[in-house]
C-alpha positions in Angstrom: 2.9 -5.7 5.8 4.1 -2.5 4.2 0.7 -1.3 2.9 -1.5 -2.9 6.2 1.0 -0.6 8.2 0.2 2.2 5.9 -3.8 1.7 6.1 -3.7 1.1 9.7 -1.3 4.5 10.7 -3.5 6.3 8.3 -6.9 5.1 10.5 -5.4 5.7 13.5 -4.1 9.1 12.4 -7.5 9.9 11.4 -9.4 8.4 14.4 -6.7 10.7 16.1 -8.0 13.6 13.9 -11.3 13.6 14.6 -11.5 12.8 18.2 -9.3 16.3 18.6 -12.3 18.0 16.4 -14.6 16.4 18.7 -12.9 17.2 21.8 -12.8 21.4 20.8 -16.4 21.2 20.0 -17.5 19.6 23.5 -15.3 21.9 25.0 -16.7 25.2 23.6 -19.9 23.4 23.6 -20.0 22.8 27.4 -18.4 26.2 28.2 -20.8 28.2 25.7 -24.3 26.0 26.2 -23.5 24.1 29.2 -24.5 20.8 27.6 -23.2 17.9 24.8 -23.3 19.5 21.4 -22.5 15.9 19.1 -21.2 13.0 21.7 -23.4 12.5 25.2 -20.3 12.1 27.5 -21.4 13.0 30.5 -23.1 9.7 30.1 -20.1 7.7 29.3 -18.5 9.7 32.6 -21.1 8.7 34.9 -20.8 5.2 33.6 -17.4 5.0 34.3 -17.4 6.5 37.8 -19.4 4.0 38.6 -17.7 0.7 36.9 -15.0 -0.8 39.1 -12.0 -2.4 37.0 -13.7 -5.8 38.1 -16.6 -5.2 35.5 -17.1 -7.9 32.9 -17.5 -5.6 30.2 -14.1 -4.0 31.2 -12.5 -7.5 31.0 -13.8 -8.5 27.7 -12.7 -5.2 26.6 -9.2 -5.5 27.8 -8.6 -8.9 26.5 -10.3 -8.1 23.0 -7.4 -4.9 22.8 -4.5 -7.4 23.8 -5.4 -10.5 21.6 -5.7 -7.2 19.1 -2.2 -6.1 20.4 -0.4 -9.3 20.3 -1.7 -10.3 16.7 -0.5 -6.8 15.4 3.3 -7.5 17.3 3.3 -10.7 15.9 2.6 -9.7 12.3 5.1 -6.6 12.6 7.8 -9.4 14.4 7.8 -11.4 10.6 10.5 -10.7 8.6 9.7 -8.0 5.6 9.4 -9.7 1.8 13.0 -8.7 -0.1 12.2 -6.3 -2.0 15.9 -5.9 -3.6 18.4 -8.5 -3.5 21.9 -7.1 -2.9 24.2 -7.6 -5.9 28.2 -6.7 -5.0 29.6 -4.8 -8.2 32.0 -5.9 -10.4 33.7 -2.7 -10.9 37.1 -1.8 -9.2 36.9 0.7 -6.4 33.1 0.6 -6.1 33.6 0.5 -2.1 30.4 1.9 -0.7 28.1 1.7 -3.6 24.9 -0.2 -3.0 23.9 -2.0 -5.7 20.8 -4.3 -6.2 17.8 -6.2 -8.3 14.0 -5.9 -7.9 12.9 -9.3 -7.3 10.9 -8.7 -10.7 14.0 -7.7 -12.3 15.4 -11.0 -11.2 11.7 -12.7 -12.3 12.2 -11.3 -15.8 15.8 -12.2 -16.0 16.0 -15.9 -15.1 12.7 -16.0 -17.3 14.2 -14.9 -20.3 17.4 -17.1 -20.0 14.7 -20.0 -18.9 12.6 -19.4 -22.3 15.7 -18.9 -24.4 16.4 -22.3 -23.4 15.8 -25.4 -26.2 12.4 -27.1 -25.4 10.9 -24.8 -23.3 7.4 -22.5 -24.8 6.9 -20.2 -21.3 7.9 -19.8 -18.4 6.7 -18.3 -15.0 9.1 -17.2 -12.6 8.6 -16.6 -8.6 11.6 -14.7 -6.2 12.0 -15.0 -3.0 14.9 -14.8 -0.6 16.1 -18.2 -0.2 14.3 -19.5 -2.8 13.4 -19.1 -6.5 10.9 -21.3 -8.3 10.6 -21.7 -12.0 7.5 -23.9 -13.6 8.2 -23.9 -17.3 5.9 -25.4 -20.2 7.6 -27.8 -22.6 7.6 -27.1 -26.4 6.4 -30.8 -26.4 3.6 -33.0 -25.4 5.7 -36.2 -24.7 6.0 -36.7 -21.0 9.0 -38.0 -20.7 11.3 -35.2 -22.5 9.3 -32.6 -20.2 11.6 -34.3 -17.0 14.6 -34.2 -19.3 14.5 -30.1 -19.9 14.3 -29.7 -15.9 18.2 -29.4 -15.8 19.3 -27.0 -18.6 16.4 -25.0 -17.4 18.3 -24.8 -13.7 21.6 -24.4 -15.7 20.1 -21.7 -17.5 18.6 -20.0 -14.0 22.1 -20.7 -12.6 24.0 -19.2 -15.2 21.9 -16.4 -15.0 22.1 -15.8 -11.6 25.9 -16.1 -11.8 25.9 -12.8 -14.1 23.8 -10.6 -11.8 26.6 -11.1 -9.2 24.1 -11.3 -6.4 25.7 -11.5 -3.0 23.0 -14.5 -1.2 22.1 -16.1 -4.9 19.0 -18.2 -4.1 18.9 -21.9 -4.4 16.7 -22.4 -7.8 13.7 -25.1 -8.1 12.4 -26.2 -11.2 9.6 -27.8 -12.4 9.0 -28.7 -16.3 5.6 -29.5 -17.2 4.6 -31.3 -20.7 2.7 -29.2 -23.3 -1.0 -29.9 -22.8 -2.5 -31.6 -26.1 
């Protein structure tokens, strides 16, 4: 939601922007010529003098902007991705010190310890908060030694998980799939 917050505060800055540029020019245009120099709002005045707050174009209007409103709260309410996970530091008197991973630092970590594992050709690797899920190829074909690697490719995960110290260590899924003839 980081980069649609971005986008949108950048649009709205700029809408901003320009509707002050505008404003300055109708005013010096209406003082100066006596007339609209780019938007016609004496139009858009005289329309809304005479539309009461009862008018169905106002209605649709208003609900459009709050379905607009409440889908904007609602995606700004959900919880942001991790972007670090917090690690605690081994080191003695490291009060204060804020240490932590990248989730891809944590991807590329478990993957190596997963591919350095016997049996297993590749590896892809997604982090989450809670979660992290590993689906690794087996160095064989045979499909019953692919269900066999599934736990030393978790005890690898685990292990490695156990040496980045992290403080929440999320629970790890794995899924071996047989090499594909």
């Amino acid at each position: 939601m980081r980069h649609a917050n971005r986008v949108l505060a950048a649009l709205l800055s700029l809408a901003l922007a320009v509707a002050g540029v505008l404003l300055i020019i109708e005013v010096v245009a209406d003082r100066t010529v006596g007339h609209a120099a780019v938007v016609a709002w004496k139009t858009a005045y005289h329309w809304a003098g005479r539309t009461t707050w009862n008018a169905d174009s106002i209605r649709v209007t208003s609900a459009i902007l709050i379905v607009a409103g409440l889908v904007l709260l609602i995606a700004e309410l959900k919880p942001a991705r991790a972007a670090r996970l917090p690690a605690d530091p081994d080191l003695a008197g490291t009060a204060g010190i804020d240490a932590a991973y990248t989730r891809r630092g944590v991807a590329a970590a478990i993957r190596s310890a997963v591919t350095a594992t016997d049996g297993i050709r590749a590896a892809s690797v997604k982090v989450r908060r809670r979660k992290i899920t590993i689906r690794a190829a087996a160095a064989t074909a045979d499909r019953t030694a692919a269900p066999a690697l599934r736990e030393p490719v978790r005890a690898a995960a685990r292990q490695r998980l156990a040496a980045l110290n992290l403080r929440k260590p999320p629970a790890v899924v794995a899924r071996v799939t047989p090499r594909s003839r």
